[in-house]
Every structure is written in C-alpha cells, then in structure tokens.
C-alpha positions as CSV (number, residue, x, y, z in Angstrom):
1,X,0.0,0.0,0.0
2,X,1.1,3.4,-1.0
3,X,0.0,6.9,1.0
4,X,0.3,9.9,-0.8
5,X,-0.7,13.2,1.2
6,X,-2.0,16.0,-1.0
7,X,-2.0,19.5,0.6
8,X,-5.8,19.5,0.1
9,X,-8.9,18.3,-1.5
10,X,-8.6,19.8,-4.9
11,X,-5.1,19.1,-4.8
12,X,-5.8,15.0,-3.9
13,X,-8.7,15.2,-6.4
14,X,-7.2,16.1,-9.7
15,X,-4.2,13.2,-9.1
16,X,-6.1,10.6,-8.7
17,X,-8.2,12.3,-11.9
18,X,-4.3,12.3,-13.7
19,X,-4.3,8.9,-12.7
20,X,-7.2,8.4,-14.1
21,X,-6.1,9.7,-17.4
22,X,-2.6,8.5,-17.9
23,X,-4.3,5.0,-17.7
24,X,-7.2,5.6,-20.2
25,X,-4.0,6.8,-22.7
26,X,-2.2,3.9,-22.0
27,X,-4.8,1.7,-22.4
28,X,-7.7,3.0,-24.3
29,X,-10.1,0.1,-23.8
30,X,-9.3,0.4,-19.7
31,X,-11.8,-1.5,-17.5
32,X,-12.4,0.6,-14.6
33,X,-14.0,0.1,-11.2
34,X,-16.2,3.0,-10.2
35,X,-17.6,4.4,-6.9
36,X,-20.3,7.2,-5.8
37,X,-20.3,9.4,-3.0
38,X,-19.4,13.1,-2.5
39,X,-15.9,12.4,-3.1
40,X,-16.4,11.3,-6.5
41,X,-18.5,14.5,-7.6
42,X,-15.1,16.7,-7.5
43,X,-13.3,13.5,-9.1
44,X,-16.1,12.8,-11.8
45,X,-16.3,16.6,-12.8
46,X,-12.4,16.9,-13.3
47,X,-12.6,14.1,-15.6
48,X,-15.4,15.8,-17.3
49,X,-13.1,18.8,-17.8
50,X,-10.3,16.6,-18.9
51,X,-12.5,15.4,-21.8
52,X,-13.9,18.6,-22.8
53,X,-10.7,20.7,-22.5
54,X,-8.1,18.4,-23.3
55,X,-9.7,15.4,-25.5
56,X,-9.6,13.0,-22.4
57,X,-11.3,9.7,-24.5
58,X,-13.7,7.8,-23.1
59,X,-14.9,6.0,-26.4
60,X,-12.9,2.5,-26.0
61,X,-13.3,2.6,-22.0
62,X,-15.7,0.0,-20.1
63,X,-16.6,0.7,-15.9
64,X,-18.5,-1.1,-13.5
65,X,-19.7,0.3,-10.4
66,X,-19.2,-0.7,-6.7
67,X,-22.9,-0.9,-5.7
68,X,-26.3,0.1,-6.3
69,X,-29.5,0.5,-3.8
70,X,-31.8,-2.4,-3.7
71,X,-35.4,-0.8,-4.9
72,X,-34.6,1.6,-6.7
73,X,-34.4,1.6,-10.4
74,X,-31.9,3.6,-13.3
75,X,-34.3,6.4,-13.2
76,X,-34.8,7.0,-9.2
77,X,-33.2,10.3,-8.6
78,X,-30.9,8.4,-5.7
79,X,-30.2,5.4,-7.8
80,X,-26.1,5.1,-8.4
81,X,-27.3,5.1,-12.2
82,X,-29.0,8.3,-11.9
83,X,-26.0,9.8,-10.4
84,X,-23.4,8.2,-12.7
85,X,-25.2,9.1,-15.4
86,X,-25.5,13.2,-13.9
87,X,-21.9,13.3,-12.7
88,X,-20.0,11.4,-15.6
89,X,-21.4,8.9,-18.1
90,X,-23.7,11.4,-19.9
91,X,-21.1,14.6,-20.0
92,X,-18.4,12.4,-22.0
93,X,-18.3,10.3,-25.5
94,X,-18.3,6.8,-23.4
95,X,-20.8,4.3,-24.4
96,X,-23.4,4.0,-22.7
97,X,-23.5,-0.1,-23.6
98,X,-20.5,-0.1,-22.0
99,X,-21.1,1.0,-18.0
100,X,-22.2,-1.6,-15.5
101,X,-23.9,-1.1,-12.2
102,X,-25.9,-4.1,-10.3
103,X,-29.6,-4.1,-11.5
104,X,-31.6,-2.7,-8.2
105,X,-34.7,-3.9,-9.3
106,X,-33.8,-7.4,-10.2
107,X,-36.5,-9.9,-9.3
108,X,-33.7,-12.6,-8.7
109,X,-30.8,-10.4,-6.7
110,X,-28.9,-14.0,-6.0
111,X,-29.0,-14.8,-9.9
112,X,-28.0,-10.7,-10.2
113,X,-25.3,-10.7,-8.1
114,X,-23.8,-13.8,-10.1
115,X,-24.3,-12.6,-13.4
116,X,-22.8,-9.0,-12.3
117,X,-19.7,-10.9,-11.4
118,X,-19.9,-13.0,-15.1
119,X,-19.6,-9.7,-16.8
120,X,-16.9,-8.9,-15.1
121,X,-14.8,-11.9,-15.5
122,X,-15.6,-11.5,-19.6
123,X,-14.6,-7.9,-20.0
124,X,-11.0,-9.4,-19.0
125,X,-11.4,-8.3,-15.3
126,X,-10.9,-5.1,-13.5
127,X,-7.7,-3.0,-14.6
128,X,-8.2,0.0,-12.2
129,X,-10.8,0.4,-9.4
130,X,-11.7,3.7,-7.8
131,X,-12.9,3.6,-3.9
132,X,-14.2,5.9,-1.1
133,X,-14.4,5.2,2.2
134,X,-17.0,5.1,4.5
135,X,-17.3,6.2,7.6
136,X,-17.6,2.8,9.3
137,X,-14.5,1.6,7.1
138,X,-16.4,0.0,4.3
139,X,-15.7,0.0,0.7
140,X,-18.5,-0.3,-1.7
141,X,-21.0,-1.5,1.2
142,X,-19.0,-4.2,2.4
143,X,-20.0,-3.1,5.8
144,X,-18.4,-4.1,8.9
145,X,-18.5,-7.9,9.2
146,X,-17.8,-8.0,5.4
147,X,-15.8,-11.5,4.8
148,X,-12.7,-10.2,3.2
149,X,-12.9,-13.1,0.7
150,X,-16.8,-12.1,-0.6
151,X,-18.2,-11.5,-3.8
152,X,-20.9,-9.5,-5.5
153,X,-23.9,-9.8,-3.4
154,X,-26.9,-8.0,-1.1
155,X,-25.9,-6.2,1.8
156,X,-28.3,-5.2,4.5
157,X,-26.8,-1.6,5.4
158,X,-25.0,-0.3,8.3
159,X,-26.9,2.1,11.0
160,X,-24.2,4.4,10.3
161,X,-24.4,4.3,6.2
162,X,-28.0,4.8,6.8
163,X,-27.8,8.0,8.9
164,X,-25.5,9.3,6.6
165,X,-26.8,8.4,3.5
166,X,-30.7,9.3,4.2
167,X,-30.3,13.3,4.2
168,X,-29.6,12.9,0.8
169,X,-32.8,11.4,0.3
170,X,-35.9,14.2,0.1
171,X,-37.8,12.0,2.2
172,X,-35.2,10.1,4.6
173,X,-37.6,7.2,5.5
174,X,-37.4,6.2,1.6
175,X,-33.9,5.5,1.9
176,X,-33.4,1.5,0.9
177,X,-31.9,-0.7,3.1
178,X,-30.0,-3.0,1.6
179,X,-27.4,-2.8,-1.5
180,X,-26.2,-4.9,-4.4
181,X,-22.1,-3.9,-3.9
182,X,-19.4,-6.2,-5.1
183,X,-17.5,-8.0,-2.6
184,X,-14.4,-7.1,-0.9
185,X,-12.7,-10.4,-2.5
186,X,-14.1,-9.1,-6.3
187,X,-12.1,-5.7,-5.4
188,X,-9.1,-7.7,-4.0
189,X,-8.9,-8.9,-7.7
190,X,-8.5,-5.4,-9.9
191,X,-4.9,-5.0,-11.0
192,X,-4.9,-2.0,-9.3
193,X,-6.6,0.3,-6.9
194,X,-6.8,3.9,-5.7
195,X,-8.6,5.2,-2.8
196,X,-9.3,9.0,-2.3
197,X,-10.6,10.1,0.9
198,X,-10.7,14.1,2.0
199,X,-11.7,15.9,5.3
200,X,-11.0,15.6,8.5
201,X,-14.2,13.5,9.0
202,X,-12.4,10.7,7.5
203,X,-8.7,10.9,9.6
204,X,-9.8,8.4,11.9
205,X,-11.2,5.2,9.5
206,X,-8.1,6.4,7.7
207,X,-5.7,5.4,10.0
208,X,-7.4,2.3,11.0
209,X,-7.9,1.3,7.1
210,X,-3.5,2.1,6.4
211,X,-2.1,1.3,9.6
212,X,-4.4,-0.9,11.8
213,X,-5.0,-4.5,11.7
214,X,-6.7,-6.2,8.8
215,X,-10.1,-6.9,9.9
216,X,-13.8,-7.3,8.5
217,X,-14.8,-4.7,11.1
218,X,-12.8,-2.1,8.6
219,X,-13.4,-4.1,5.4
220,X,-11.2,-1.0,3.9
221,X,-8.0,-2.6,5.8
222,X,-7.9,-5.9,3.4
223,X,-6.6,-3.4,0.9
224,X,-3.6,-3.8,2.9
225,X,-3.3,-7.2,1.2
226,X,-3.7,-5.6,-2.5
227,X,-0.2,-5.6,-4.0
228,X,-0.9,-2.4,-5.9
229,X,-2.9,-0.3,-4.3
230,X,-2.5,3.7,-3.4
231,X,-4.4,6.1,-0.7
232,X,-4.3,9.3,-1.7
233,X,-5.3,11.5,0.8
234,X,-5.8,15.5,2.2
235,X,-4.2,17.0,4.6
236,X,-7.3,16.8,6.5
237,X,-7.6,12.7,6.0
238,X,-3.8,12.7,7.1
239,X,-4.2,14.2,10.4
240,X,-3.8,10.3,12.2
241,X,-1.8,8.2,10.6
242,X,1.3,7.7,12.2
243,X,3.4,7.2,9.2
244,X,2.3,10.3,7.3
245,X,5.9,12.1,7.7
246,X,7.5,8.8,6.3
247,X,4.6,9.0,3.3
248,X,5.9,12.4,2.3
249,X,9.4,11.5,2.1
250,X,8.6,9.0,-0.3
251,X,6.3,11.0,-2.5
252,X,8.6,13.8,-2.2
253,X,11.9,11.6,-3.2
254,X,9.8,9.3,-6.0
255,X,10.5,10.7,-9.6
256,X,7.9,9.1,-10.9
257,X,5.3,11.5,-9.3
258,X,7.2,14.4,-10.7
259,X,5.2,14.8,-14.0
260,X,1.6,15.0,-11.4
261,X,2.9,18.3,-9.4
C-alpha cells in the first residue's frame, strides 16, 4: 500500500483524476471500477473537464460500479445510475452499452449478483478500481463484518451508512436498506486500486484502514493485502496516521510523481 498526502482536497482530487487519465491513454479500452459518493463528484467533474478541455477519450473505455440500492431503479433520482449518469457517463463520449452497475430492481438479486460478477470476469477483469471510504471503514457497502474473501452480493446496510446516506434522500424514510455492492474479495482482484478520501471526518477510518490491523470490522483494511494499491489522501484525512511524515518523504523523493505536481 502506497500513501500519498495532497496539501488538500482539490489538490488530492485532480491526481487521482491524472491517474485516471494517464491509464485511459495507455490503455484506451481500460476496464475501470467505479464508486459514488461526495468524493467522487469533485473527481467525476475533473474528468469531465479533462475530456472537454483536453480530448480525455472515453470512447474504448468500459466501468463497472461498486454498488447500487436495492429498490430503486436507473431512473430514481438516488439510484447510483442516476448519479453516474449526472456526474460522468452522460457529459463524456463513453458508451453508454459499456457502463455496468448491479440491477436494483432485479426480481432474482442471488441470480444478479452472479451474473454481475460473469460480466466482469468477460470484459477481461478489472484494470483499475476507484474507492471511497465510508465512515464505518467499508468499501463499496461491504459493511463491517464484510468477509474479506466475498463476492458481488446483497448487503443489509450499516446504521451508520443509513444515517448518513438518508439526508440525501428528500424524504429520509425512503432511503433502501439493503445494497447490491461487489465484494471485498471481487475488489481484492483489480490489478490495481486507488482510494481517495478528503476531510477531517475521514482521519480516523483512515488510519485504521492504512495502519491498523486487517479486519472485516474495517473491510477497507484488506486493501492492505492488495499488491498495488494507493491512498491518496488530504491533509485533513492525514491528520492520524502515524506514518504520514515517512509517506511524504517517499512521494517527495519518487521521480515518478514528478510529471503530477
């Protein structure tokens, strides 16, 4: 695992959004993991910007998102589709036969969840999977007591992901809750994975994700066991972990992060 400490969140943002980028050159037909969240509205909108201002190409590239609320279908205003589809999908030139999320509506969520993981196993696997955190340490909504080993499946929800996710909702009650989310074990298996956490909110699950044990209480700590993986982080987010003066001596003496300053 590799920390890198940004000096804030716009700063941490467009990184991970160059990160983005240099891997959609490289490899025009990418396969990349997606998440939702706050985070990911500053991250989607850079790469918006990156495709309008500097031809950032989309055309080749296939995603398949973390999760999706059981209930609620593409067109529910707090669907993950609906929000993919406001913050990224329909503001670039990617097709739109190409992007993935669990069906929420599915009659048969068992048969879903397997045939979710079938498409990914055809389109050659994950290459790159974006992740936020969660306040209770879950990724996707692996929630705490997530087997680290688990595949796609239904996940009753987390008193804590429901307090903070229903606000967001106009009515809170309506908030689903349970999730289609791919496992932590499906995650495990991209070829690569960055996480991007910001605020000071998230400090805490941070340093228990980096530098505590690996547990399925944090389901974000089994990251620990990914061999090419990379937090990147504010200073907010930094405030306590342990290691973070170490982490910025290695940014600071790696020359391959010169070109991202």
């Amino acid at each position: 695992m590799e920390v890198i400490i940004q000096r804030d969140r716009v700063a941490a943002t467009i990184l991970v959004a160059q990160l983005v980028a240099r891997e959609l050159q490289m490899k025009p037909s990418l396969v990349l993991g997606l998440a939702t969240g706050r985070t990911m509205e500053t991250l989607y909108a850079e790469l918006v910007r990156m495709h309008v201002e500097d031809d950032l190409d989309f055309s080749l590239c296939r995603t398949f998102n973390l999760d999706e609320y059981v209930g609620l279908g593409p067109d529910h205003p707090n669907s993950y589709r609906h929000f993919m589809e406001d913050n990224l999908f329909s503001k670039v030139n990617i097709d739109s036969r190409n992007t993935h999320l669990p069906d929420g509506l599915a009659g048969n969520l068992a048969a879903e969840c397997v045939a979710y993981e079938q498409r990914i196993t055809e389109a050659g696997g994950i290459d790159l999977q974006i992740l936020g955190i969660g306040e209770a340490g879950h990724i996707g909504f692996n929630e705490p007591l997530s087997a680290l080993r688990s595949r796609t499946r239904a996940k009753a929800l987390a008193p804590l992901t429901l307090q903070q996710n229903a606000p967001l909702f106009p009515n809170p009650g309506d908030m689903p809750t349970r999730g289609i989310t791919m496992g932590v074990g499906t995650i495990l298996e991209s070829r690569r994975c960055i996480l991007l956490a910001t605020g000071r909110h998230k400090a805490s699950i941070i340093a228990k994700a980096v530098e505590g044990p690996i547990t399925s209480m944090v389901t974000a700590s089994a990251l620990q066991l990914h061999p090419k993986c990379q937090v990147i982080v504010d200073e907010a987010a930094s405030c306590d972990l342990q290691g973070r003066e170490y982490y910025r001596w290695i940014f600071d003496n790696e020359p391959e992060w010169e070109p991202f300053r």
